[in-house]
VEXGUPA-928641 format. One record per atom (N, C-alpha, C): x, y, z; residue in one letter; atom name. Coordinates in steps of 0.001 Angstrom, whole numbers. Layout:
BEGIN
+---------+---------+---------+--------+-------+
|      c1 |      c2 |      c3 | lumlum | tormi |
+---------+---------+---------+--------+-------+
|       X |       Y |       Z |      A |    CA |
...
+---------+---------+---------+--------+-------+
This chain:
BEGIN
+---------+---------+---------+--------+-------+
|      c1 |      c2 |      c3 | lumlum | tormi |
+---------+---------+---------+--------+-------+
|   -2906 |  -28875 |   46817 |      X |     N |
|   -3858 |  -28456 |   45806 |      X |    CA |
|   -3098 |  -27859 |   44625 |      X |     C |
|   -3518 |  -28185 |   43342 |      X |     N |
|   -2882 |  -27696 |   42179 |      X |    CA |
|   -3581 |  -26353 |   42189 |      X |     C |
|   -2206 |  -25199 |   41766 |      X |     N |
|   -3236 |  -24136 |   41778 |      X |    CA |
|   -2781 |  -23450 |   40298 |      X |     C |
|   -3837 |  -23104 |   39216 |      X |     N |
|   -3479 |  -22127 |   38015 |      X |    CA |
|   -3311 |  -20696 |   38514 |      X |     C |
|   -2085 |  -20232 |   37849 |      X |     N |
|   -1858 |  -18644 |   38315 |      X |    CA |
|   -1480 |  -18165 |   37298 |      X |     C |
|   -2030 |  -17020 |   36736 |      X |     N |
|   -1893 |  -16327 |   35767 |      X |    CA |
|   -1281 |  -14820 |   35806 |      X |     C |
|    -414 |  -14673 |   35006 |      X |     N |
|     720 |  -13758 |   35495 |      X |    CA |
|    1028 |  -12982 |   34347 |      X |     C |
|     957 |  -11766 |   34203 |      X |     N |
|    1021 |  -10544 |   32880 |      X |    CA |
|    2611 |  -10107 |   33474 |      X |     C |
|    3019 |   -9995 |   32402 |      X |     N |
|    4846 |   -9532 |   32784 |      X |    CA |
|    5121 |   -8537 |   31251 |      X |     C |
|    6040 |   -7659 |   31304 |      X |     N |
|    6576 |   -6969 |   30442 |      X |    CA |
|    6915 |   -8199 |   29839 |      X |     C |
|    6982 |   -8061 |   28153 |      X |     N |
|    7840 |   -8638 |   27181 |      X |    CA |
|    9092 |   -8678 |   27052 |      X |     C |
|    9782 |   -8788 |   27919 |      X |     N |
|   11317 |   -8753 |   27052 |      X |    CA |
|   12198 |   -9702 |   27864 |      X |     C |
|   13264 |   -9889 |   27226 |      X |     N |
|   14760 |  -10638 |   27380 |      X |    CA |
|   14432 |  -10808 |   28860 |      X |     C |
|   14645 |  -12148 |   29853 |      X |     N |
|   15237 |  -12145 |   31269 |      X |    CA |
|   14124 |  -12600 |   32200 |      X |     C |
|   13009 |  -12336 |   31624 |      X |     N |
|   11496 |  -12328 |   32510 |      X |    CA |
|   11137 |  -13733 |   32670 |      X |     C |
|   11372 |  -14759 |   31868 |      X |     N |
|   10684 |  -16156 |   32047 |      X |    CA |
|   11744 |  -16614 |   32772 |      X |     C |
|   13626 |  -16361 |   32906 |      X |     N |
|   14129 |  -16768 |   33719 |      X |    CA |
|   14108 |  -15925 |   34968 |      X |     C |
|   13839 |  -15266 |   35092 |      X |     N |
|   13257 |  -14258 |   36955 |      X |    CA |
|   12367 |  -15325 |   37429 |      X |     C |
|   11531 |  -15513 |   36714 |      X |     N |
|   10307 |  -15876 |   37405 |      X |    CA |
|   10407 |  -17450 |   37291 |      X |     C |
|   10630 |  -17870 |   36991 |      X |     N |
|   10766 |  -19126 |   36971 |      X |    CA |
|   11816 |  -19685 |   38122 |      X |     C |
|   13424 |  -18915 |   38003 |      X |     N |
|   14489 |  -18933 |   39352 |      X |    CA |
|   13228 |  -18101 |   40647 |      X |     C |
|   12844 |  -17790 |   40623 |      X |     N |
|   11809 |  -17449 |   41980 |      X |    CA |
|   11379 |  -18747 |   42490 |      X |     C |
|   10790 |  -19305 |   41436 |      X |     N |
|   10178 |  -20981 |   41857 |      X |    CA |
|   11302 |  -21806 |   42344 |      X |     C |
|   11950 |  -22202 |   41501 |      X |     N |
|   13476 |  -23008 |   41772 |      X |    CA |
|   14034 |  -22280 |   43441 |      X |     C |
|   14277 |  -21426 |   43618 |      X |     N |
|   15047 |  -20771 |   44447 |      X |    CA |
|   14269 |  -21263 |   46039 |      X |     C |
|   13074 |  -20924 |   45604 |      X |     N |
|   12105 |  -22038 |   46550 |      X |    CA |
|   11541 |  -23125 |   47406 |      X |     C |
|   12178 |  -23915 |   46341 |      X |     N |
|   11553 |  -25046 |   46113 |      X |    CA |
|   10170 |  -25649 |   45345 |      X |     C |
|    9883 |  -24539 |   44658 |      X |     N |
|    8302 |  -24743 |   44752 |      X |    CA |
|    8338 |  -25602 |   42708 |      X |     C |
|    8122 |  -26806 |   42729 |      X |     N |
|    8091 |  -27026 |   41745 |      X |    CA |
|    7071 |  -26802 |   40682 |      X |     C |
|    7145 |  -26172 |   39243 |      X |     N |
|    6217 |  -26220 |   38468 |      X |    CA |
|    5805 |  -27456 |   38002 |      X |     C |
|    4555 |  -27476 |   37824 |      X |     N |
|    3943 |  -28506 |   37316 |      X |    CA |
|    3753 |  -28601 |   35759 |      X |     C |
|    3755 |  -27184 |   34766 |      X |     N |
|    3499 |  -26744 |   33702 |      X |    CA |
|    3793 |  -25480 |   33874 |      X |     C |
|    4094 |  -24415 |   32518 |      X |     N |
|    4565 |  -23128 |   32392 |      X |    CA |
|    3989 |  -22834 |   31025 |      X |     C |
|    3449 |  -22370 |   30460 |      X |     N |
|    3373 |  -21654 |   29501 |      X |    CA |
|    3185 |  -20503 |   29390 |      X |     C |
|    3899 |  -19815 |   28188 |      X |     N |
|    4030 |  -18214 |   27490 |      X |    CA |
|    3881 |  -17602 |   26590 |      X |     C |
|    3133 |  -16504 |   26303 |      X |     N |
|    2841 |  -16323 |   25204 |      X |    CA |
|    2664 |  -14994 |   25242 |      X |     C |
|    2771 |  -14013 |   24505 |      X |     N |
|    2566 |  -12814 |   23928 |      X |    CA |
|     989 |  -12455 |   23996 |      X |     C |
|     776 |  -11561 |   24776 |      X |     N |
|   -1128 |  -11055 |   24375 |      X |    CA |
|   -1263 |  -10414 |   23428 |      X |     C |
|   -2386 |  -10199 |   23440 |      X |     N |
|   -2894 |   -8809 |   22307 |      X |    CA |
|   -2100 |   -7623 |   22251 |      X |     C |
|   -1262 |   -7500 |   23535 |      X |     N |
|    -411 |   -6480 |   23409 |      X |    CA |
|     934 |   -6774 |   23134 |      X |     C |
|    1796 |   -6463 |   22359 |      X |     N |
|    3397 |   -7012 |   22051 |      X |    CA |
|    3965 |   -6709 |   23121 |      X |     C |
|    3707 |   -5464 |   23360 |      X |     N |
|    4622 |   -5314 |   25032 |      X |    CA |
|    4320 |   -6456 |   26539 |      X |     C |
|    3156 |   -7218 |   26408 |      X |     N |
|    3224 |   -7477 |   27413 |      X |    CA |
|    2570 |   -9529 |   27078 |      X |     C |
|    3497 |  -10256 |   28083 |      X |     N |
|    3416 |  -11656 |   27424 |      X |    CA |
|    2450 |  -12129 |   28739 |      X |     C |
|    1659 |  -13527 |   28747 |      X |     N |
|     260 |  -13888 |   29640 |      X |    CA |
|    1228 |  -15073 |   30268 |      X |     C |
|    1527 |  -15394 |   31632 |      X |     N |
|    2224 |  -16704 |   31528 |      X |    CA |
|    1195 |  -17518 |   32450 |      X |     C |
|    1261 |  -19087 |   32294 |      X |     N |
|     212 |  -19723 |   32981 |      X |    CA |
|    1129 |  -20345 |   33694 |      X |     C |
|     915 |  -20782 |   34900 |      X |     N |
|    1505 |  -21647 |   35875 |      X |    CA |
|    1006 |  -22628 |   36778 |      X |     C |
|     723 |  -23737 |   36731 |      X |     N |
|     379 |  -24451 |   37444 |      X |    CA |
|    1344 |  -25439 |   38263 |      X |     C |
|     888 |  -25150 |   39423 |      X |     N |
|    1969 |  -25319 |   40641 |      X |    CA |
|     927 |  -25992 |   42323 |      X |     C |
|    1733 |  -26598 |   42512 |      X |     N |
|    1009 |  -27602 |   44062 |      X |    CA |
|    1250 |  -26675 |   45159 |      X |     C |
|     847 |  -26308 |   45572 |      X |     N |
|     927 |  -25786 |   47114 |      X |    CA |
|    -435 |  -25381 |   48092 |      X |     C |
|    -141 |  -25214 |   49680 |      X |     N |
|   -1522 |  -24997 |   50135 |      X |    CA |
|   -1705 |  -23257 |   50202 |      X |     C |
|   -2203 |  -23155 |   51073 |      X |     N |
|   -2884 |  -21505 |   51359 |      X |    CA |
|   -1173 |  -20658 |   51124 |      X |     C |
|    -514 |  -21348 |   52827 |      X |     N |
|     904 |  -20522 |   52507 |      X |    CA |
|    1496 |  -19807 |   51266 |      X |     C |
|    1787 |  -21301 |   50771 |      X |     N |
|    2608 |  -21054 |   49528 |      X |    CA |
|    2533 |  -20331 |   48625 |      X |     C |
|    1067 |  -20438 |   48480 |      X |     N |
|     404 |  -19884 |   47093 |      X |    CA |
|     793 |  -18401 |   47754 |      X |     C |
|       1 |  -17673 |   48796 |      X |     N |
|     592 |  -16437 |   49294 |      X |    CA |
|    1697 |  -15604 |   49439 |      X |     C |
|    2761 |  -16924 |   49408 |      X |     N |
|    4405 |  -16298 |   49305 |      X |    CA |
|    4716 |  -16094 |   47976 |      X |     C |
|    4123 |  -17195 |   47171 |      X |     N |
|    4374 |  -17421 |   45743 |      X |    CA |
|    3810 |  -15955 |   45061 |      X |     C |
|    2764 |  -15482 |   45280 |      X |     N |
|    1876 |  -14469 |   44793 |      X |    CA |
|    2570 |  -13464 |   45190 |      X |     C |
|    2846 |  -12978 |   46721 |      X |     N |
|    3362 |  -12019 |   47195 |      X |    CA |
|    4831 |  -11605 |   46611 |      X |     C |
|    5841 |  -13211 |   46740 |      X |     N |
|    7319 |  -12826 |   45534 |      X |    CA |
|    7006 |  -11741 |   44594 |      X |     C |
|    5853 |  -12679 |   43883 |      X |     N |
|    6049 |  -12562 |   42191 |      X |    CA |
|    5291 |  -10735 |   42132 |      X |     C |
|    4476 |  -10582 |   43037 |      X |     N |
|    4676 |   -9024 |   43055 |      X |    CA |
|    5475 |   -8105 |   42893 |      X |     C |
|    6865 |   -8679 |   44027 |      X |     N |
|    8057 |   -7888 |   44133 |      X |    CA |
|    8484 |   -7700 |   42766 |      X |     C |
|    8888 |   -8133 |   41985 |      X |     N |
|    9537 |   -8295 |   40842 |      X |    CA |
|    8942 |   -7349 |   39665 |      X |     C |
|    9882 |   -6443 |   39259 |      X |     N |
|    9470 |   -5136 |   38665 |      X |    CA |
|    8384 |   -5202 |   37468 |      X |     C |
|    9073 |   -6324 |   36655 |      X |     N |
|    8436 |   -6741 |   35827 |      X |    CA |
|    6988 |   -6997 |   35497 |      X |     C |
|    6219 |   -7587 |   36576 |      X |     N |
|    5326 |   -8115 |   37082 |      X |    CA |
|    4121 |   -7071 |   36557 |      X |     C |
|    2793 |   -7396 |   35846 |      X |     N |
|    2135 |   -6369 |   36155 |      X |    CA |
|     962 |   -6934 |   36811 |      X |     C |
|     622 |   -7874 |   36793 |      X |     N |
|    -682 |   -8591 |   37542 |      X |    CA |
|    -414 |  -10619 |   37696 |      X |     C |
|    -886 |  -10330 |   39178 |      X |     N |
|    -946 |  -12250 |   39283 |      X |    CA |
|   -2293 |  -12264 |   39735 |      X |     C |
|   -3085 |  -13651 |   39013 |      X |     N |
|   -4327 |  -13955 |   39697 |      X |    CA |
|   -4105 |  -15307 |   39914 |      X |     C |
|   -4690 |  -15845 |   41101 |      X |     N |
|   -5093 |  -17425 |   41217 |      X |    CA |
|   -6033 |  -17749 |   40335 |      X |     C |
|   -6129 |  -18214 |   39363 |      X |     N |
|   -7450 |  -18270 |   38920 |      X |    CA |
|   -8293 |  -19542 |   39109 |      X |     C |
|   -7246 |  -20180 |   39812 |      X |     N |
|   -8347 |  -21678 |   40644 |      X |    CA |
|   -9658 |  -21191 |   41097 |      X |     C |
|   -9335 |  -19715 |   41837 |      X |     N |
|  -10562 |  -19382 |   42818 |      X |    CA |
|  -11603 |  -18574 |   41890 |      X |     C |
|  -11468 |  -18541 |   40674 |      X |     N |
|  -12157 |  -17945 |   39422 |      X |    CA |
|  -12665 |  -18976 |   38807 |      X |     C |
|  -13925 |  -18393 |   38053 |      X |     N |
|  -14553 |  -19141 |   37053 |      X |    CA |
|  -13478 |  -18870 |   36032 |      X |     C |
|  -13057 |  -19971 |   35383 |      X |     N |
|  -12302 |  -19336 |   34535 |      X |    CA |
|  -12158 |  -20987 |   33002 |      X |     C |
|  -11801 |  -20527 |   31802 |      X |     N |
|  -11610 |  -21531 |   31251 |      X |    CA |
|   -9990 |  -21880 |   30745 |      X |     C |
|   -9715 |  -23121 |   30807 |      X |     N |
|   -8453 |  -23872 |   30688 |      X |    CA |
|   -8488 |  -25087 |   29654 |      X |     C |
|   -7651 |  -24910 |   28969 |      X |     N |
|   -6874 |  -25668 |   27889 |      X |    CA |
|   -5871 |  -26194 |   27654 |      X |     C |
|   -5471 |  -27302 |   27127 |      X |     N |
|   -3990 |  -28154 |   27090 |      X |    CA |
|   -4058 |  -28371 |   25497 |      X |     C |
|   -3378 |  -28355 |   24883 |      X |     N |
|   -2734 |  -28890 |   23694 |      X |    CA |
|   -1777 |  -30066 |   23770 |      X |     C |
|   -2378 |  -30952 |   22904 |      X |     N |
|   -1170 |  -32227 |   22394 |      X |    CA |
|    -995 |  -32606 |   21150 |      X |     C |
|     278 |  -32830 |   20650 |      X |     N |
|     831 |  -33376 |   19208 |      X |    CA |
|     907 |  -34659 |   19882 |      X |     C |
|     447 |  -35469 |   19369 |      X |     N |
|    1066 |  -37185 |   19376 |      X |    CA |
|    1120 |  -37859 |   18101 |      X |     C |
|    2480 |  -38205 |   17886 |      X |     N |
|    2649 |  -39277 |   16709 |      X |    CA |
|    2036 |  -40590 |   17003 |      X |     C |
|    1407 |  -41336 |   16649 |      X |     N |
|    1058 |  -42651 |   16900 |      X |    CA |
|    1017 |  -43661 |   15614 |      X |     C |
|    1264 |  -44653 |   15949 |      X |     N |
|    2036 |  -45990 |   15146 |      X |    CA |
|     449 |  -46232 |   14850 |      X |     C |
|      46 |  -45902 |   13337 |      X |     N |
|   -1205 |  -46973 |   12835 |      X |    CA |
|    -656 |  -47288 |   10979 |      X |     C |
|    -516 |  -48239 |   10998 |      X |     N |
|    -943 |  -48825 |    9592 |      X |    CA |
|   -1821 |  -49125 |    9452 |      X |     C |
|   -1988 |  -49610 |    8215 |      X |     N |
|   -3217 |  -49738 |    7384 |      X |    CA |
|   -4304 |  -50501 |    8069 |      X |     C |
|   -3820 |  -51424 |    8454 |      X |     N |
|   -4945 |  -52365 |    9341 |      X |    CA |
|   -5512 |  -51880 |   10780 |      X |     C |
|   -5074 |  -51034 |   11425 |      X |     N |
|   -5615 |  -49998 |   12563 |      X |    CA |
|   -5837 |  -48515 |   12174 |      X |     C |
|   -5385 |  -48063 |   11323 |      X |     N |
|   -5327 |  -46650 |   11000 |      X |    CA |
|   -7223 |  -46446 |   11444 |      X |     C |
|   -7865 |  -47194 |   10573 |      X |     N |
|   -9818 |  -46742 |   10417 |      X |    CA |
|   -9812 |  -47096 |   12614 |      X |     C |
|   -9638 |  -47701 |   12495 |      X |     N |
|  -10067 |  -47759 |   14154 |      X |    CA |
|   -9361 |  -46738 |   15115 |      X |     C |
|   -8121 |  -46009 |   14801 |      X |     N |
|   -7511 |  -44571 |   15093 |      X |    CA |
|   -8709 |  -43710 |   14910 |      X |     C |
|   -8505 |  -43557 |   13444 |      X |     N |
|   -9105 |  -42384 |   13096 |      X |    CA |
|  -10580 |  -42223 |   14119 |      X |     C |
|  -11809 |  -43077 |   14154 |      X |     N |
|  -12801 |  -43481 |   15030 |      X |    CA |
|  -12632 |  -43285 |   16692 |      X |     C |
|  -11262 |  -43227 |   17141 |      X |     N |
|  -10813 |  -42648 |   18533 |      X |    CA |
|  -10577 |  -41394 |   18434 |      X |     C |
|  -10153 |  -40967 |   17189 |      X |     N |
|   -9776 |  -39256 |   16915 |      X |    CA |
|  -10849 |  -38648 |   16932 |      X |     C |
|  -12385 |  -38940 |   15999 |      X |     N |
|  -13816 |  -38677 |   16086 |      X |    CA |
|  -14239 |  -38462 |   16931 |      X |     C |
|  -14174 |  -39419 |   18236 |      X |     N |
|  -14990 |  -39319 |   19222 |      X |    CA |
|  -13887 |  -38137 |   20512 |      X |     C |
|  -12966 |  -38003 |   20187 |      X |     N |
|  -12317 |  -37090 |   21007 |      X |    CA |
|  -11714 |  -35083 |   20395 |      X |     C |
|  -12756 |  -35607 |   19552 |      X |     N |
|  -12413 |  -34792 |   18309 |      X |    CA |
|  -11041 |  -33989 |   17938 |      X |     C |
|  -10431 |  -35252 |   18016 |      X |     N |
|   -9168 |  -34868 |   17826 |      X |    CA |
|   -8545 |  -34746 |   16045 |      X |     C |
|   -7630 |  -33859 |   15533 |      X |     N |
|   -7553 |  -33489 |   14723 |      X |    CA |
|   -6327 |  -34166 |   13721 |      X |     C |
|   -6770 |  -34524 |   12653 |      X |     N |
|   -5193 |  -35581 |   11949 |      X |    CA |
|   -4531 |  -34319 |   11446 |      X |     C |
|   -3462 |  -34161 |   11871 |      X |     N |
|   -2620 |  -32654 |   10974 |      X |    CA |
|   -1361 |  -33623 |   10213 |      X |     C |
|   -1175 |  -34574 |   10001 |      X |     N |
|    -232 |  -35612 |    9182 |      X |    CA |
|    -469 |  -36772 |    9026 |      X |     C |
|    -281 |  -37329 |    7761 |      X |     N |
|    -323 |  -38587 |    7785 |      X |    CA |
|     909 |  -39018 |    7066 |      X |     C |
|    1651 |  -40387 |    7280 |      X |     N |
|    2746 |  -41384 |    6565 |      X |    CA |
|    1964 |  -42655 |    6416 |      X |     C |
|    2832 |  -43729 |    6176 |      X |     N |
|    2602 |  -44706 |    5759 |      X |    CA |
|    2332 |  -45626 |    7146 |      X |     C |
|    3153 |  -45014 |    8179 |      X |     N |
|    3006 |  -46075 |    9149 |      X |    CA |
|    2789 |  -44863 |   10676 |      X |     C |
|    2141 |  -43845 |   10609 |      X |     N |
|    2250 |  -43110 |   11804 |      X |    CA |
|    1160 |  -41907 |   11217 |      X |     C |
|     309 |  -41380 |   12208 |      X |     N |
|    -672 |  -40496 |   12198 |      X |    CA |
|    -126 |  -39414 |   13127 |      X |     C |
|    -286 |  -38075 |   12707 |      X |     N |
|     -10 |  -37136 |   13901 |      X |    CA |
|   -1402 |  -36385 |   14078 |      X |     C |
|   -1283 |  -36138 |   15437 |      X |     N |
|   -2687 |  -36195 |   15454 |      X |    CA |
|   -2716 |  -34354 |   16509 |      X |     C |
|   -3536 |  -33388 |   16545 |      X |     N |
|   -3499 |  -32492 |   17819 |      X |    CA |
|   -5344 |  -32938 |   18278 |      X |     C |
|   -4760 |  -32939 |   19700 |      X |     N |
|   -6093 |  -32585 |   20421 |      X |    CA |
|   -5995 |  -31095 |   21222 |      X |     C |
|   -6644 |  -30529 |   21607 |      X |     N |
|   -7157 |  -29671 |   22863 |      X |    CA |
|   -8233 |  -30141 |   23675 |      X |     C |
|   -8158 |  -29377 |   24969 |      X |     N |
|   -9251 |  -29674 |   26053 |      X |    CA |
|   -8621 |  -29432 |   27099 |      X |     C |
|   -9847 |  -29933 |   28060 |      X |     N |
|   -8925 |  -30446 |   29443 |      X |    CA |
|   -7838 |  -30954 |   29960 |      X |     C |
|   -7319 |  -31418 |   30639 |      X |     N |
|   -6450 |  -31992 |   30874 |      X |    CA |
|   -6813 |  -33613 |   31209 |      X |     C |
|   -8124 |  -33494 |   31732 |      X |     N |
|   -9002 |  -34630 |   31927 |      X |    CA |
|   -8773 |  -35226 |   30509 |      X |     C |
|   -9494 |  -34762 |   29551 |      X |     N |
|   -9890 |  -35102 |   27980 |      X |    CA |
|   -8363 |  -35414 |   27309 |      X |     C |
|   -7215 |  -34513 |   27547 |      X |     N |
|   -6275 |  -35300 |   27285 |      X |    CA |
|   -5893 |  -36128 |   27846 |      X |     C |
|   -5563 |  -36342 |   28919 |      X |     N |
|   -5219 |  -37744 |   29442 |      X |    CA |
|   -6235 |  -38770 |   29111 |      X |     C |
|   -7146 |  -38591 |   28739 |      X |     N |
|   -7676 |  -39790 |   28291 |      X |    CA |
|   -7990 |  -40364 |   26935 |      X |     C |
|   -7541 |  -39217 |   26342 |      X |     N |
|   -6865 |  -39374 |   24821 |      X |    CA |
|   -5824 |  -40081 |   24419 |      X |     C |
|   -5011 |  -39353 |   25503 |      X |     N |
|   -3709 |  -40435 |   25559 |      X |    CA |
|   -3965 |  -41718 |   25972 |      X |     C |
|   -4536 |  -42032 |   27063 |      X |     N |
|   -4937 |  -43452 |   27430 |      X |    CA |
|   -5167 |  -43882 |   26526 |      X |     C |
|   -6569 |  -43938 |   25435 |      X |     N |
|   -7238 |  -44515 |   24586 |      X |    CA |
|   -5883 |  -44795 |   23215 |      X |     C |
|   -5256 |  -43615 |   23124 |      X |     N |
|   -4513 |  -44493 |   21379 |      X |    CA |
|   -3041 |  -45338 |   22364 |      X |     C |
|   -2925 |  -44981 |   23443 |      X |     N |
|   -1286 |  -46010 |   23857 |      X |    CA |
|   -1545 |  -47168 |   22965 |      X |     C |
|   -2299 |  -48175 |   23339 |      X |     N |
|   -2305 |  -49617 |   22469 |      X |    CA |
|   -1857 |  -49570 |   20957 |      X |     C |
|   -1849 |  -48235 |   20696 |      X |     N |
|   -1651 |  -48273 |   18717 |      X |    CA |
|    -112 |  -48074 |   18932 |      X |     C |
|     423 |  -47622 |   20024 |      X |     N |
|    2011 |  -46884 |   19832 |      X |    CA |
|    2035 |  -45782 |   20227 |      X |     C |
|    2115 |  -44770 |   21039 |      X |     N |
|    2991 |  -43300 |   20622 |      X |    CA |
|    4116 |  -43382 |   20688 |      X |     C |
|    4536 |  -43086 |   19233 |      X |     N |
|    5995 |  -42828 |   19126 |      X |    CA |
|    6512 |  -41391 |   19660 |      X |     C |
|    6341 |  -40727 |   19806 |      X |     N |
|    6149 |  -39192 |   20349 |      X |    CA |
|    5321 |  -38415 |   20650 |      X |     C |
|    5431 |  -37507 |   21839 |      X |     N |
|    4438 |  -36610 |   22122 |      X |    CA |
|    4705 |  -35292 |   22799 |      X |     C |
|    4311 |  -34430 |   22527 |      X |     N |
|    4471 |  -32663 |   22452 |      X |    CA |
|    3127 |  -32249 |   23472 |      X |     C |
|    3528 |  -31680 |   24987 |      X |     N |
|    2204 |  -31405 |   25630 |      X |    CA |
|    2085 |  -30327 |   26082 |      X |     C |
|    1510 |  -29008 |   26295 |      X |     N |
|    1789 |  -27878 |   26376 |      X |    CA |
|    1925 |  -27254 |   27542 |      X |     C |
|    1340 |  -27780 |   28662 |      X |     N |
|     717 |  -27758 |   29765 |      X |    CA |
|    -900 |  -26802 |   30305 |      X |     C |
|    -786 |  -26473 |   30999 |      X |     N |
|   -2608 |  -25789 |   30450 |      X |    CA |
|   -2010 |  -24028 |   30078 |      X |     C |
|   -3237 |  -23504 |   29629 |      X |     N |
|   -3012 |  -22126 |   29537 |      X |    CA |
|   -4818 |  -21913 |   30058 |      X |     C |
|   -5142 |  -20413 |   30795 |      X |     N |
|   -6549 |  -20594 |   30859 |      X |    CA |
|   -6524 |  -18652 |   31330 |      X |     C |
|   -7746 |  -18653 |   31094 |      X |     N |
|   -8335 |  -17134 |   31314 |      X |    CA |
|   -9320 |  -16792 |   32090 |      X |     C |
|   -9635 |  -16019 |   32532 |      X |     N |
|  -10880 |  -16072 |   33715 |      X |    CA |
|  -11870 |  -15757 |   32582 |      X |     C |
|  -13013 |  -15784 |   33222 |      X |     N |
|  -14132 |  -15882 |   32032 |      X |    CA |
|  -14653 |  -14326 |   31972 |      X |     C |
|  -14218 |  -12999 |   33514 |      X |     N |
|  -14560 |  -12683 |   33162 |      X |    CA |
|  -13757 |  -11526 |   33581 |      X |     C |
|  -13979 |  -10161 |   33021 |      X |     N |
|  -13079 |   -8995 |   33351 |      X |    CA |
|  -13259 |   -8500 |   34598 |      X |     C |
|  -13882 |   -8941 |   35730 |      X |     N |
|  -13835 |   -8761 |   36754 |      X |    CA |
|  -12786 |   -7046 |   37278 |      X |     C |
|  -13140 |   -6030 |   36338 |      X |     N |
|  -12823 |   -4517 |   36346 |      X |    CA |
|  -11487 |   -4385 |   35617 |      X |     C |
|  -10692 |   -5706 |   35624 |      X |     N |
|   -9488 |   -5795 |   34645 |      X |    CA |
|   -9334 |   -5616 |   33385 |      X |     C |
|   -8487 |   -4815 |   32692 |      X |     N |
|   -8452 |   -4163 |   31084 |      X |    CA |
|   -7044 |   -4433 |   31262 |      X |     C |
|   -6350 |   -5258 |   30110 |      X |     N |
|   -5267 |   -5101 |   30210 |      X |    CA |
|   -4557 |   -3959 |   29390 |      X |     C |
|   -5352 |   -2814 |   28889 |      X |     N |
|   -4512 |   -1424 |   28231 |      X |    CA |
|   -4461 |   -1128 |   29570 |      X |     C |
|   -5888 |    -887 |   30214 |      X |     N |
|   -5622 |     111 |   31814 |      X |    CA |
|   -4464 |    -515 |   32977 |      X |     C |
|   -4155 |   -2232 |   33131 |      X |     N |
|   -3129 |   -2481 |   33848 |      X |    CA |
|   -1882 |   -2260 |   33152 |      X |     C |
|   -1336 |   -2168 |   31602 |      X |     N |
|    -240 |   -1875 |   31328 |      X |    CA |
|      43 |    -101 |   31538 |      X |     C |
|   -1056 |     610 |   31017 |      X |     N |
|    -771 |    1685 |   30963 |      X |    CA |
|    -757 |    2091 |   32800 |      X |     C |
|   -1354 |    1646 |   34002 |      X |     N |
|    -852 |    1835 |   34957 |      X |    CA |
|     345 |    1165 |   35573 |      X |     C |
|    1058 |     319 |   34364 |      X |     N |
|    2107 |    -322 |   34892 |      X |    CA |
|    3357 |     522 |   34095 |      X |     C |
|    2864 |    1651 |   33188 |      X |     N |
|    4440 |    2192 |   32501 |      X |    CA |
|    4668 |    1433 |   31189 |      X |     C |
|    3872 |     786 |   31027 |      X |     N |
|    4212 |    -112 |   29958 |      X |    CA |
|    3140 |     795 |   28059 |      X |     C |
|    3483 |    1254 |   27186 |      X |     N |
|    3001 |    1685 |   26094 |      X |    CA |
|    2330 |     666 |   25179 |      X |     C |
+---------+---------+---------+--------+-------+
């Protein structure tokens, strides 16, 4: 089972390679990683989506406790929660396909952020469902390149969690 785990860590130097050599050291391969800085500078949100069953996920969760850094892990598979992917794709349209692009971009409401003479860059968001089938739909035009983020997602709801009250009970200002 793919599972999303969402993981609050101090900001600084060393933390995305801890936690990441935790996985490696493992075996446990990531499937996607993303990182980013919250509302708070001190403290960055990382998303992880990773395969494992009941075990794993438990050892995986229980590690990533140990680790000082750490201020909260949730599964959030087992949460209502919402999830997002980002994609850049360059794709090959000239003039004579470009209008029938653009009409696949419409209906996926995907966004033109460049245009050339012979290539459209295009971002979508969504699912992961909705991208992959974004991607399906323009292959026939070309992608010459593509940029994918992997998901990032949030539970929908604060379920008693504040992240001032988990940093400030984690030492963190």
């Amino acid at each position: 089972m793919l599972h999303t785990i969402s993981v609050l860590v101090d900001n600084h130097f060393g933390v995305l390679s801890r936690i990441s050599g935790l996985f490696s050291a493992r075996g446990y391969n990531i499937e996607s990683l993303c990182v980013g800085v919250t509302e708070d500078a001190t403290i960055s949100r990382m998303t992880v989506a990773v395969h494992g069953d009941e075990r794993v996920l438990e050892q995986i969760v229980s590690q990533l406790h140990k680790l000082v850094e750490v201020i909260e892990v949730r599964d959030l598979t087992r949460e209502r929660h919402v999830e997002r992917e980002l994609v850049l794709l360059k794709v090959a349209a000239d003039a004579d396909r470009r209008t029938e692009l653009l009409e696949v971009c419409t209906i996926f409401r995907a966004k033109v952020i460049d245009m050339s003479t012979d290539a459209v860059i295009v971002e979508v968001t969504g699912s992961e469902d909705k991208i992959t089938a974004f991607i399906d739909m323009v292959r026939p035009f070309g992608i010459a390149e593509l940029a994918r983020t992997g998901k990032i997602a949030l539970s929908r709801s604060l379920n008693g969690h504040s992240l001032k009250a988990d940093a400030a009970a984690h030492g963190a200002s």
